[in-house]
C-alpha positions as CSV (number, residue, x, y, z in Angstrom):
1,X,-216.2,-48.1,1.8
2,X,-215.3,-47.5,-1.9
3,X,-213.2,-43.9,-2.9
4,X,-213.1,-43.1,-6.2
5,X,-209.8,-41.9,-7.1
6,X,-210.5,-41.0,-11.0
7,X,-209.5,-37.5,-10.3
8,X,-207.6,-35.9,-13.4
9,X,-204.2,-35.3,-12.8
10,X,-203.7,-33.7,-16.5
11,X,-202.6,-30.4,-15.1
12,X,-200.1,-32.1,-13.1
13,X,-198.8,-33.5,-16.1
14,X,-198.0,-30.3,-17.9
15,X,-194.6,-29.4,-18.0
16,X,-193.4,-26.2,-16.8
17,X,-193.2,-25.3,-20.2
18,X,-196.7,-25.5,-21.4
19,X,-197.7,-23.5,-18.1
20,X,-195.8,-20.7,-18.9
21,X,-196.7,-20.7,-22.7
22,X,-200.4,-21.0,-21.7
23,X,-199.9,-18.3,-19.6
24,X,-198.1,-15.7,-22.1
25,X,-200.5,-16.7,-23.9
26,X,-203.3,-15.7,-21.8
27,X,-202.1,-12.7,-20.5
28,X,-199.4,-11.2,-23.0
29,X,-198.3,-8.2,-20.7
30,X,-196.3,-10.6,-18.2
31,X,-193.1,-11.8,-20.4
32,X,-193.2,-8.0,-22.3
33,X,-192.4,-7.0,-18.7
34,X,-190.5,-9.6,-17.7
35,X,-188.1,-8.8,-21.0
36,X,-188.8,-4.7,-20.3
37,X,-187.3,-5.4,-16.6
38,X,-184.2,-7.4,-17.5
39,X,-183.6,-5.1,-20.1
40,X,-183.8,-2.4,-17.6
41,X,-181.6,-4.3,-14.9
42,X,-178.8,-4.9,-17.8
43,X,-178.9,-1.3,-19.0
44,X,-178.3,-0.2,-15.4
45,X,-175.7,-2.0,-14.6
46,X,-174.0,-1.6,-18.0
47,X,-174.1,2.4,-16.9
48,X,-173.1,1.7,-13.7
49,X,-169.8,0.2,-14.9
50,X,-169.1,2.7,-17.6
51,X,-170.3,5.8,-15.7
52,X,-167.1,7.9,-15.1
53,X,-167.1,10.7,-13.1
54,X,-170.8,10.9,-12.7
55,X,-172.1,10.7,-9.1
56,X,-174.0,7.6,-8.0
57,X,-177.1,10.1,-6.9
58,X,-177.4,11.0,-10.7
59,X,-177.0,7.5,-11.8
60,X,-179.7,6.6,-9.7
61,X,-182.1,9.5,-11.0
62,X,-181.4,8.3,-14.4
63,X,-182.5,4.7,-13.2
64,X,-185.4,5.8,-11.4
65,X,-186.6,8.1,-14.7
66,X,-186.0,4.4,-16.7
67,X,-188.2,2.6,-14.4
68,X,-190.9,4.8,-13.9
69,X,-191.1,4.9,-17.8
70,X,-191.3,1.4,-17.7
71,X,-194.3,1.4,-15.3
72,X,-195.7,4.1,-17.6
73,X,-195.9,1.8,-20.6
74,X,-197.1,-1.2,-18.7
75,X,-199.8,0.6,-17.1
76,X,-201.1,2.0,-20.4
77,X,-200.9,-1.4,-22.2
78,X,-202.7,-3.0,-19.2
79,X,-205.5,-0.2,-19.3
80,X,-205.6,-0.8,-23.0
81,X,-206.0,-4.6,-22.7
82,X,-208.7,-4.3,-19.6
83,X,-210.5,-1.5,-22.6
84,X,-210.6,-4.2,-25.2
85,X,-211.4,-7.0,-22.9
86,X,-214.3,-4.6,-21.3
87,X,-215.7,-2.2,-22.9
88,X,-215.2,-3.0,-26.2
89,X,-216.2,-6.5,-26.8
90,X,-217.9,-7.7,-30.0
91,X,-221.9,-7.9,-30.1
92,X,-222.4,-11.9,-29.9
C-alpha cells in the first residue's frame, strides 16, 4: 500500500503577511474599515476623557450617530463594489 503524500503545502508556507496583503488586496473594503473603526474607537474615547460636563447619555448618542455613519459609508462602498463587480463588467 503506496500514499502519495505530494500534496502542496504552499499556502501553508505563506506568512501571515502575504495572507493579509492578498486579502486587502482582494477585497479592499476590509482594512478601510478596519482603519474607519479604530479611528472611531480612538475618537470616542478621546471624547470620553475630555467631555466635561456633558452627560454620558449624550456622549453615547454622539457615538452611536459616529457609528451608524460609519456603517452608512461601508454599506454604500460595498454596494458600489458588488455594482462594478456585477452589473457592470466589461464585454469580454
Amino acid at each position: 500500500m503506496s500514499t502519495n503524500n505530494d500534496v502542496s503545502l504552499s499556502s501553508y508556507d505563506e506568512g501571515q503577511e502575504s495572507k493579509c496583503t492578498q486579502k486587502a488586496k482582494k477585497a479592499s473594503f476590509i482594512p478601510i474599515g478596519i482603519a474607519d473603526f479604530a479611528a472611531i474607537v480612538v475618537y470616542g474615547l478621546y471624547k470620553l476623557k475630555s467631555r466635561g460636563n456633558t452627560k454620558m447619555s449624550v456622549h453615547l448618542i454622539h457615538l452611536c450617530v459616529a457609528v451608524q455613519g460609519f456603517v452608512g459609508v461601508m454599506t454604500l462602498g460595498m454596494g458600489y463594489s458588488m455594482y462594478r463587480e456585477f452589473w457592470a463588467k466589461p464585454e469580454l
